[in-house]
PLY file of the C-alpha trace (Angstrom):
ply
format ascii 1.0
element vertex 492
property float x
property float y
property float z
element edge 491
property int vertex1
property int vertex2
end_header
-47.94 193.78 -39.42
-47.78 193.32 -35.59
-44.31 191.81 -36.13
-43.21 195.04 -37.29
-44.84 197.49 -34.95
-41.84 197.46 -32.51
-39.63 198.51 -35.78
-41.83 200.97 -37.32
-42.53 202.41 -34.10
-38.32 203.27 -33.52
-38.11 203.74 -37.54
-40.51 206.79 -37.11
-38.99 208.03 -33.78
-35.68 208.50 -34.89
-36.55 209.78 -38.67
-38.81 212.41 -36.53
-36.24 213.34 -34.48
-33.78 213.93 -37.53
-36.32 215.47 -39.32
-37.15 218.11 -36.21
-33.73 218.75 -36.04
-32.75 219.10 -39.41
-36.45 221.69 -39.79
-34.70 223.84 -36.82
-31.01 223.89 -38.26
-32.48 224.81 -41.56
-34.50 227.36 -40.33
-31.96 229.17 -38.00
-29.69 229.08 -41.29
-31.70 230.83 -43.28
-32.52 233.49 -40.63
-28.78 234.15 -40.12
-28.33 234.73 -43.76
-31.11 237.16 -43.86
-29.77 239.30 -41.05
-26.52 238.56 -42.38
-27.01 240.10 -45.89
-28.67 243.30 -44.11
-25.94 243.69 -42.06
-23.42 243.38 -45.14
-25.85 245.73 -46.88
-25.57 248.44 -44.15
-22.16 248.44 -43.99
-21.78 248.48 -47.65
-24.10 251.78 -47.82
-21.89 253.45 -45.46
-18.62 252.78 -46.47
-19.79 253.65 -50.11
-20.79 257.23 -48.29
-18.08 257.67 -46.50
-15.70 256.71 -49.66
-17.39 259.58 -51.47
-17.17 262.31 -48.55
-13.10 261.22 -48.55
-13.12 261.46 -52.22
-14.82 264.90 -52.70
-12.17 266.42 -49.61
-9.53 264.85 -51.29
-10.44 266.51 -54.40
-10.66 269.81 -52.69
-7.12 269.49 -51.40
-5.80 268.87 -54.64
-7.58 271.38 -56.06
-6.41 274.37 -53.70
-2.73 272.61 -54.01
-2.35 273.19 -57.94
-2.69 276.87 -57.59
-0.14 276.63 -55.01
1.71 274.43 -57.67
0.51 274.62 -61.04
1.88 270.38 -60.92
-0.30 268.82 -63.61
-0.22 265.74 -61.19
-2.08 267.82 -58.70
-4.84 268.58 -61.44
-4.84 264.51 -62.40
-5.18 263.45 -59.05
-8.20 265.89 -58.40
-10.17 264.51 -61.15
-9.37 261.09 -60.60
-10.76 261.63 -57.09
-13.72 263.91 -58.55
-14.55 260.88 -60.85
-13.95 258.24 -57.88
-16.78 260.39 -55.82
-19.36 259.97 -58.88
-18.97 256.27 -59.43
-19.58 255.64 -55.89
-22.60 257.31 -56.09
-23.79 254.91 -59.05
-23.32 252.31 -57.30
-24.62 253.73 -53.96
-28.00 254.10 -56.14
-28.62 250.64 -56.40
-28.85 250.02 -52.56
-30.91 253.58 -51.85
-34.37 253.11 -51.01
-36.67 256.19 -52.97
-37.00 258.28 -49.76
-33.05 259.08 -50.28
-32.73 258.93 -53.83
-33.50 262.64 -54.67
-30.88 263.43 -52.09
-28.60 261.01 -54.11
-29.50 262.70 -57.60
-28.93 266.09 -56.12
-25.76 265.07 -54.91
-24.61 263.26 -58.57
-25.34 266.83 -60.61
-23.72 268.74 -58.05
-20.57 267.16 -58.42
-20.27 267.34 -62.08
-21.10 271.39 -61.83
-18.20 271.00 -59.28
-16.36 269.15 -61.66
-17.37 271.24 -64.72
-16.72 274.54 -62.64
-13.71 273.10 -61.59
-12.18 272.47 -64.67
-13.42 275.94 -66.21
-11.21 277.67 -63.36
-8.30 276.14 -64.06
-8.70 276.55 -67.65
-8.56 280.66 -66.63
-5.71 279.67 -63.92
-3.49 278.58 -67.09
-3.92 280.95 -69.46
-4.93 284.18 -66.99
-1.85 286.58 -66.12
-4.40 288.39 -63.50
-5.82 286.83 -60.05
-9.13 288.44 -61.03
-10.10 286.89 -64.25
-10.39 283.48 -62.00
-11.25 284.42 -58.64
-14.97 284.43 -58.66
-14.54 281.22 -60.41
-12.35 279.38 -57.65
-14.42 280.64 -54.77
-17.50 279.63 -56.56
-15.80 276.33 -57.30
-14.90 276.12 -53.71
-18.72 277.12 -52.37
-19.82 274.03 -54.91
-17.51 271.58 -53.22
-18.86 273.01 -49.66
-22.42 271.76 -51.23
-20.89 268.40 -51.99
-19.90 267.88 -48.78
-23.49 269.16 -47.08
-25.41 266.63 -49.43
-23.04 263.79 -48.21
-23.60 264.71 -44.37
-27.23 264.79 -45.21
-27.05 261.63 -46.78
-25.31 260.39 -43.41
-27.81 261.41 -41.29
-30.51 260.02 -43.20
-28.93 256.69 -43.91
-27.95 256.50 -39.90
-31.63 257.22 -38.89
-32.50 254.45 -41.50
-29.74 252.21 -39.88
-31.32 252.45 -36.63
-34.82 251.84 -37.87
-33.56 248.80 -39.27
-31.56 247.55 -36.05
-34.19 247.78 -33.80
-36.17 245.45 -36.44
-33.43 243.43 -36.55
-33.31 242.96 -32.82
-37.04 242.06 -32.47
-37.02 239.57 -35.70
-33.58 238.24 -33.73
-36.25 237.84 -30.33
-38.92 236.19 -32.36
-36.61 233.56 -33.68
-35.27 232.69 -30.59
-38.28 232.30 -28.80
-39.19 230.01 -31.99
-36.41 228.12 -31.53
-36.37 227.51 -27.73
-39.85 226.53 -28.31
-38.90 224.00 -30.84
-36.66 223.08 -28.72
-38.09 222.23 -25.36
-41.34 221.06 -27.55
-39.32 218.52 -29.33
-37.18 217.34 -26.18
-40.22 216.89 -24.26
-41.65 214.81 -26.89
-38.79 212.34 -27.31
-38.44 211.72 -23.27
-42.12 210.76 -23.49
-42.15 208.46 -26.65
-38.66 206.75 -24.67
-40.64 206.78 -21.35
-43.48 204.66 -23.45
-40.69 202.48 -25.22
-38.79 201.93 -21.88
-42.52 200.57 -20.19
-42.76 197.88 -23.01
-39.17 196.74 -23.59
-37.23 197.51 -20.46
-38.81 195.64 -18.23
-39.50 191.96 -20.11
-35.26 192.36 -21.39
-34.74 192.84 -17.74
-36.19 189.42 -17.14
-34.69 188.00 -19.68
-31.09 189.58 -18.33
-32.02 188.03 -14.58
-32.41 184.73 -16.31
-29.68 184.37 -18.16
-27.74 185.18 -14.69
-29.48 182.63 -13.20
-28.06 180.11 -15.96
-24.50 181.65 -15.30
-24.56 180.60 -11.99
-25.36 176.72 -13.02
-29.36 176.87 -12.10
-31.04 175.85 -15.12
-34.64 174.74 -13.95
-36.02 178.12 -14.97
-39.68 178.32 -16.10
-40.57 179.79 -19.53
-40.56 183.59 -20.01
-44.83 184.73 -19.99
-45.74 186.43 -22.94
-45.32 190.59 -22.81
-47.51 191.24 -26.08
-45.10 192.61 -28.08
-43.95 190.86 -30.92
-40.02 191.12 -31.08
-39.77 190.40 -27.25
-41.62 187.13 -27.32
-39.77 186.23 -30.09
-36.32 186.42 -28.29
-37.92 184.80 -25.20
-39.10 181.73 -26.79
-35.56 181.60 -28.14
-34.01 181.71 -24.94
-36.59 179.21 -23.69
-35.62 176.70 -26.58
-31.53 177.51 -25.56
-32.05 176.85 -21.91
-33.91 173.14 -22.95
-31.10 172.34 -25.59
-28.49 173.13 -22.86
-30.45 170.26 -20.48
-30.40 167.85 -23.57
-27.33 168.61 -24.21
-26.02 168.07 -20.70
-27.50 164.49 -20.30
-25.91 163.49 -23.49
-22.64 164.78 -22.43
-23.20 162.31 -18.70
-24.42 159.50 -20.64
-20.94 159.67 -23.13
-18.48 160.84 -20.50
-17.14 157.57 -19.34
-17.29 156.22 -23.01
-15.29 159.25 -23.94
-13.11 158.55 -20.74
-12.57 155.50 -22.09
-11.46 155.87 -25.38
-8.82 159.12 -23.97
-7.07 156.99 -21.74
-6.78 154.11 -24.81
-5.72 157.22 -26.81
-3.11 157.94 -24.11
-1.28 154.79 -23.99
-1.40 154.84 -27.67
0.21 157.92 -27.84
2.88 157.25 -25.34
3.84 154.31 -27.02
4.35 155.78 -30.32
5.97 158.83 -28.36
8.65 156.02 -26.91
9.15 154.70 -30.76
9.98 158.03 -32.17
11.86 159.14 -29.51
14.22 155.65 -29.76
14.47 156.34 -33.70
15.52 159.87 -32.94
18.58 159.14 -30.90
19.43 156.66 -33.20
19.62 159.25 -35.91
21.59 160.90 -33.65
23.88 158.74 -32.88
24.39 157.57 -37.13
24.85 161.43 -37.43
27.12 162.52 -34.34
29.63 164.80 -35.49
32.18 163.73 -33.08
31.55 160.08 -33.69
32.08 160.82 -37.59
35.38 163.04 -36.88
36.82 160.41 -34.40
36.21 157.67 -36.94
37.67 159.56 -39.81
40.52 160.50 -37.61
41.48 156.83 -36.85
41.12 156.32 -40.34
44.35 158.37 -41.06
46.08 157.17 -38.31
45.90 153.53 -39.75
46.60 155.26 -43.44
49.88 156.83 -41.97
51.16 153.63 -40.39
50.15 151.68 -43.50
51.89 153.96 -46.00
48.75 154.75 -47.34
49.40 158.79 -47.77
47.14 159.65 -51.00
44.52 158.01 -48.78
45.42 160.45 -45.34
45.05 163.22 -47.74
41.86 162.40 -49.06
40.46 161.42 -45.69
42.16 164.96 -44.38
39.80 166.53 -47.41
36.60 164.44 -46.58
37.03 166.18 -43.06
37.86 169.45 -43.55
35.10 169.59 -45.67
32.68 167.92 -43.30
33.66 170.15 -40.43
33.60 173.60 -42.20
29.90 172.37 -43.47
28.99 171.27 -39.71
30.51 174.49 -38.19
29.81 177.41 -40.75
26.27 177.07 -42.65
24.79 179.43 -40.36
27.69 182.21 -40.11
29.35 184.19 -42.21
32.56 183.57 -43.95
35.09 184.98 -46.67
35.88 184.67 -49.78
39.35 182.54 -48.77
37.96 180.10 -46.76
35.39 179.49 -49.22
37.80 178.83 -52.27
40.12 177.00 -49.19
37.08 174.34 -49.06
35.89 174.38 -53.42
40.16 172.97 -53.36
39.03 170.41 -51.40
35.98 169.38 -52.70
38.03 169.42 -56.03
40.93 167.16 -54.91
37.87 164.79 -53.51
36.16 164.49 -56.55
39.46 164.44 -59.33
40.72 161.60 -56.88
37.25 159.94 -57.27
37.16 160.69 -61.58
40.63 161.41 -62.90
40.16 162.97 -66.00
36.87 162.70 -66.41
36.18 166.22 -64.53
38.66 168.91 -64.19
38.59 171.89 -61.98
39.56 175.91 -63.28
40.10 178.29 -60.23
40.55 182.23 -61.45
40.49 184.28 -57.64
41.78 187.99 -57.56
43.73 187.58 -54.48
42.60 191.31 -53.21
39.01 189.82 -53.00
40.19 186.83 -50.64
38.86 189.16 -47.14
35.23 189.97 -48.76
32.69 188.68 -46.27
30.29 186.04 -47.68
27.28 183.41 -45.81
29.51 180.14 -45.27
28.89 177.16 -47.39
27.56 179.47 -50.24
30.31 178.18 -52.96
31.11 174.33 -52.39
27.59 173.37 -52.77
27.11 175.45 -56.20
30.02 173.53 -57.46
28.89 170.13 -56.17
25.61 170.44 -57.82
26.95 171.55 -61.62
29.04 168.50 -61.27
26.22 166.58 -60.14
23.44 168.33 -62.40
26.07 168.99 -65.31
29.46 166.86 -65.90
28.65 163.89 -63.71
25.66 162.86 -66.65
28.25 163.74 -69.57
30.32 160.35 -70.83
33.20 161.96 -71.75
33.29 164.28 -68.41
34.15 168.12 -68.55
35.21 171.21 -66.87
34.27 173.07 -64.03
35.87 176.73 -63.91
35.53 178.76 -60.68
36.26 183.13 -61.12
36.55 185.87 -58.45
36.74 188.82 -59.69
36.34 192.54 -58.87
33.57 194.41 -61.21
33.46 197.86 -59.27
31.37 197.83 -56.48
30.96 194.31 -56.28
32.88 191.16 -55.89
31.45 188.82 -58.72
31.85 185.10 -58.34
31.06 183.10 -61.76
30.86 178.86 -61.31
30.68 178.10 -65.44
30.22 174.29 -66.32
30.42 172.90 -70.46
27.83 170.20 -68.95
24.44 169.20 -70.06
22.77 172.76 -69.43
19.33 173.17 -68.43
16.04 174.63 -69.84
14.18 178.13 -69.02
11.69 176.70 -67.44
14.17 174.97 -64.86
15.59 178.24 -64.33
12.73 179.87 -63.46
11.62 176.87 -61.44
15.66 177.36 -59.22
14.81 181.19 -58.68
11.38 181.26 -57.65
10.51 182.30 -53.92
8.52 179.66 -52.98
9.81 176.11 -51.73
10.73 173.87 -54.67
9.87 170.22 -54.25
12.34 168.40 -56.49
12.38 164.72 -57.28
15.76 163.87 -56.76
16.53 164.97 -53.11
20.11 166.24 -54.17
19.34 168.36 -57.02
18.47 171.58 -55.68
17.85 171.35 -52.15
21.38 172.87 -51.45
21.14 175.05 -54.38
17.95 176.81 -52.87
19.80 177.21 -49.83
22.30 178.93 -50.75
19.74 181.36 -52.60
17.42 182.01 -49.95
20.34 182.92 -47.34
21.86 185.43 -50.31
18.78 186.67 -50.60
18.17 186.98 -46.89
21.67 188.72 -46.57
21.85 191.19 -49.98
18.26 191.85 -50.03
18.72 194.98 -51.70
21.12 193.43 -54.74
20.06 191.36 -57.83
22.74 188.74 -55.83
21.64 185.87 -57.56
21.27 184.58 -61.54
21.71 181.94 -63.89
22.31 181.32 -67.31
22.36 177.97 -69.50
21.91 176.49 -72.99
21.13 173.33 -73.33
23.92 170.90 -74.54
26.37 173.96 -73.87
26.75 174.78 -70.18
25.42 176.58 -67.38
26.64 179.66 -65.74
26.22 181.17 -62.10
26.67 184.49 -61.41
26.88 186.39 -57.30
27.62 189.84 -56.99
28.82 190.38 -53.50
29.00 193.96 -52.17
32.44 195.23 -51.84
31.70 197.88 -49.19
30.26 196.88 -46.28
26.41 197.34 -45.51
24.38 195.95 -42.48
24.00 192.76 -43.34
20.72 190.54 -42.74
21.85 187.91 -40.82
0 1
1 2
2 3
3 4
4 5
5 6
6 7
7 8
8 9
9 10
10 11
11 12
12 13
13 14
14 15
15 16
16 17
17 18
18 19
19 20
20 21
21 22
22 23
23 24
24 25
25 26
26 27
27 28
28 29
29 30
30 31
31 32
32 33
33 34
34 35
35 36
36 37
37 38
38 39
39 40
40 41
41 42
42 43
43 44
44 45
45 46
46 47
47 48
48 49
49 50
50 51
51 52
52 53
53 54
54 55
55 56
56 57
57 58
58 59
59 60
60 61
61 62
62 63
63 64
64 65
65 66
66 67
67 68
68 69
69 70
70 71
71 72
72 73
73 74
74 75
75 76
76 77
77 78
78 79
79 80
80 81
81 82
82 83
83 84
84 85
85 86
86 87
87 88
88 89
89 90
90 91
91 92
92 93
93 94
94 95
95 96
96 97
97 98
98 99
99 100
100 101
101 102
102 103
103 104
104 105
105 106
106 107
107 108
108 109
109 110
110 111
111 112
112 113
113 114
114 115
115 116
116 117
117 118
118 119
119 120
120 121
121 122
122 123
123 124
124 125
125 126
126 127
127 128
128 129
129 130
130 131
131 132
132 133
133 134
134 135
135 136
136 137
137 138
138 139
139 140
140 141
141 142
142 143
143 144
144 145
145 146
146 147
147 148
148 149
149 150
150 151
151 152
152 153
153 154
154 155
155 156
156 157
157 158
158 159
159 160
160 161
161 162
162 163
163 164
164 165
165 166
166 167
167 168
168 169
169 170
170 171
171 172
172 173
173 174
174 175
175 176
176 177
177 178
178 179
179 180
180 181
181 182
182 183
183 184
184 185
185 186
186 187
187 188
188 189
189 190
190 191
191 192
192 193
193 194
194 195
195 196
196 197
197 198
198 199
199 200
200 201
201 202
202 203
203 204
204 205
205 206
206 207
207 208
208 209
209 210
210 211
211 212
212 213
213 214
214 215
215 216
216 217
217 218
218 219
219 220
220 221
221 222
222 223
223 224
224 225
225 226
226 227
227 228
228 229
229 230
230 231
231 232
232 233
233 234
234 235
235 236
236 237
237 238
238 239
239 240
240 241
241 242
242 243
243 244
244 245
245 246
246 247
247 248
248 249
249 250
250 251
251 252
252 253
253 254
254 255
255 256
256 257
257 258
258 259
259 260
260 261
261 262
262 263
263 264
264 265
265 266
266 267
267 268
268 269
269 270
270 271
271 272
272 273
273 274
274 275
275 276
276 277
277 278
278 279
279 280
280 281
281 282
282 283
283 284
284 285
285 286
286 287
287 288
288 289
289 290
290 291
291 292
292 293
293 294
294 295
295 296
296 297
297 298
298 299
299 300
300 301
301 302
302 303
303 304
304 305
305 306
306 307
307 308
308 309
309 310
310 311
311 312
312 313
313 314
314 315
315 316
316 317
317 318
318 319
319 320
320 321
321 322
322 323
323 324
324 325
325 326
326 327
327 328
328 329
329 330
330 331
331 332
332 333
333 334
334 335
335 336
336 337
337 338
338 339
339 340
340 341
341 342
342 343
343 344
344 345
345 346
346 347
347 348
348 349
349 350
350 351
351 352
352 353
353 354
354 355
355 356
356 357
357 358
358 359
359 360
360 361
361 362
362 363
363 364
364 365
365 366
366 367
367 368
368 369
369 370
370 371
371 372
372 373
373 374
374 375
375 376
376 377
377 378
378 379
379 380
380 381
381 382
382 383
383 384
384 385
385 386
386 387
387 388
388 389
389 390
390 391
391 392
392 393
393 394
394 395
395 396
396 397
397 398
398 399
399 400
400 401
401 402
402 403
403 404
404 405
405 406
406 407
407 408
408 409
409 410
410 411
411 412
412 413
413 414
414 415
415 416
416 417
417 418
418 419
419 420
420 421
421 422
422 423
423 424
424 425
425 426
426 427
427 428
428 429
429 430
430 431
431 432
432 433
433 434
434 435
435 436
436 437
437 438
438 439
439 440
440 441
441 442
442 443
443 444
444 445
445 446
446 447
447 448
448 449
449 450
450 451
451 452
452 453
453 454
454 455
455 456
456 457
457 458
458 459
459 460
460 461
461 462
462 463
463 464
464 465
465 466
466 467
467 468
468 469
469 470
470 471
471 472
472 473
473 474
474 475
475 476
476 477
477 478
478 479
479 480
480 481
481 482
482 483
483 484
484 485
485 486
486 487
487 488
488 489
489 490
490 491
């Protein structure tokens, strides 16, 4: 258990603490909903009193007014108030301690005689044709409601000399509870500086070592001597852990002398190794470069069909002219955006190249509403859809087929349709062309364009289903893009 003292010790600290606090909140709660609730009960008492002195003048006034004007109104409206006076005083009775309640019972019968008397005189009023024969009545009537109103003021004065007994106790409860409380108070704060003046005598000081060794060892001085013991548990515990740190850190330094000029070594081997392989990569680079120079490929193609004009050779100028065209719009425009004419401008060409290169095995269909030629569209989005179902569709067929190419205007967008009656593909090779991810394909040519050309739609129309596909097998594949006609803010 000595282990655990240091724990136990702060477990019982702080649960003391909340449960001191938690005592005093609790307490001072319940005291200020017991003065509360009298004070709600005082108030009630007199506004129930005062509601039933308003109600019995108020039922005087409407009294003396139906004589004046005989309005029936006049004669429901003192009732109503007559009756409002003696339900207050029913509930009144439930609050009343028994030193006011004969005052309260007095006060109940004399409003019914007031009310019985009442009614009785202007019974006589209605159905008198002298003043006399309901005179005594209405003064008596009148002398009744006078009594109503003394029993109410009594009833005030006796409640407020109650009230004031009960404020004064109030007050010195109120006192009482606050001395509690500050006593609580300053009894409880004194106690927790103590208990952390004890707890700061044991711990403080043997962390403080520790802290002004662990400087020490900052500043690159690590012959410090072990940390003495301090008798508590948990402290000893983290200084014989610091002590075993401090002598790893010496082992570990030696081993890192003793290896440094092996590892020296082996870098600088590492080094040359590295710059030699650096100097083979960086000789096979530029002579990718130079196999793939634009300009050397243009120039060559270019004196190409200068020797095909002075030869004769004009079929071949034309299909050298196509092979560059289509080579330079692919060089210049894959990352910029296009129209729908240029793109059809280089499909011709790509379809002259390849019916040069097949005859009749492969023929080409173009269908292009001529008022969709200025739609803005990612460059080299078309000629690779239609060089991979010839590749991926006709090329494979013996007897060759078609290839037919459609622009045309469905609303808001400007739908584009490459149909092949090629080979087709399966659903799951569908679903494998449209995914999001990278697909790794076998043959390098089969979709590597293809999933270019989706990813930058995508990228560009992200909010438009731009994109789908749909084939039978053995019948033919069609592509489908749907191409905003009005312009948006495009993603590019």
């Amino acid at each position: 258990m000595k282990g655990k003292s240091l724990k136990f010790k702060l477990i019982a600290f702080i649960l003391s603490i909340i449960i001191s606090m938690a005592s005093l909140n609790i307490y001072s709660l319940f005291v200020i909903r017991d003065i509360k609730a009298k004070y709600s009960t005082m108030i009630d008492k007199m506004i129930y009193i005062n509601q039933i002195g308003q109600n019995i003048e108020l039922s005087v006034y409407y009294f003396d007014k139906y004589f004046n004007t005989r309005a029936i109104n006049d004669l429901d409206l003192f009732r109503s108030y007559c009756n409002n006076a003696k339900r207050d005083t029913f509930i009144l009775e439930t609050y009343f301690e028994d030193t006011n309640l004969p005052t309260l019972r007095n006060l109940q019968n004399v409003i019914d005689s007031y009310k019985d008397l009442a009614d009785n005189t202007t019974s006589k009023y209605l159905f008198s044709e002298k003043t006399d024969d309901f005179y005594d009545d209405f003064k008596e009537t009148k002398q009744i409601a006078s009594y109503c109103s003394e029993y109410v003021q009594k009833l005030q004065e006796s409640y407020l000399n109650y009230n004031n007994t009960m404020y004064l106790d109030l007050n010195k409860q109120m006192e009482r509870n606050n001395i509690l409380i500050v006593i609580f108070f300053v009894t409880t704060t004194v106690g927790c500086i103590i208990i952390a003046l004890l707890f700061s005598r044991r711990i403080i000081k043997p962390i403080g070592i520790l802290v002004d060794k662990s400087q020490r060892i900052s500043k690159g001085e690590l012959d410090i001597d072990k940390t003495k013991s301090s008798g508590m548990y948990e402290i000893d515990l983290l200084a014989q852990g610091f002590d075993t740190m401090v002598e790893n850190i010496n082992d570990l330094i030696k081993k890192i002398k003793e290896n440094a000029d092996i590892e020296k070594k082996l870098k600088d081997e590492e080094m040359r190794s590295l710059l030699f392989e650096n100097m083979l990569k960086e000789s096979q680079l530029k002579m990718l470069q130079s196999q793939i120079n634009p300009h050397f490929l243009f120039n060559t193609l270019n004196t190409i069909v200068q020797i095909s004009i002075i030869e004769g050779a004009y079929e071949t100028e034309k299909l050298i002219n196509s092979v560059s065209d289509l080579l330079r719009y692919s060089l210049v425009m894959i990352d910029k955006q296009s129209n729908v004419k240029k793109e059809i401008e280089i499909i011709k060409q790509y379809m002259y190249i390849q019916e040069t290169r097949f005859e009749d095995r492969v023929k080409f269909k173009l269908e292009v509403d001529n008022s969709l030629l200025d739609i803005e569209i990612p460059g080299m989005t078309l000629q690779p859809l239609v060089e991979n179902a010839f590749l991926h569709g006709i090329e494979s067929k013996e007897e060759g087929g078609e290839i037919t190419i459609r622009v045309c205007n469905r609303g808001e967008n400007c739908n584009i349709i490459i149909e092949d009656d090629g080979v087709g593909m399966s659903l799951e090779k569908i679903r494998e062309i449209l995914q999001e991810e990278k697909m790794e394909n076998k043959d390098k040519h089969t979709s590597i364009g293809l999933k270019n050309v989706i990813n930058r739609l995508r990228i560009v129309y992200p909010n438009n289903d731009v994109f789908s596909i749909e084939s039978t097998e053995g019948v033919g594949t069609k592509i489908y893009i749907k191409i905003p006609i009005v312009k948006e803010e495009l993603h590019v």
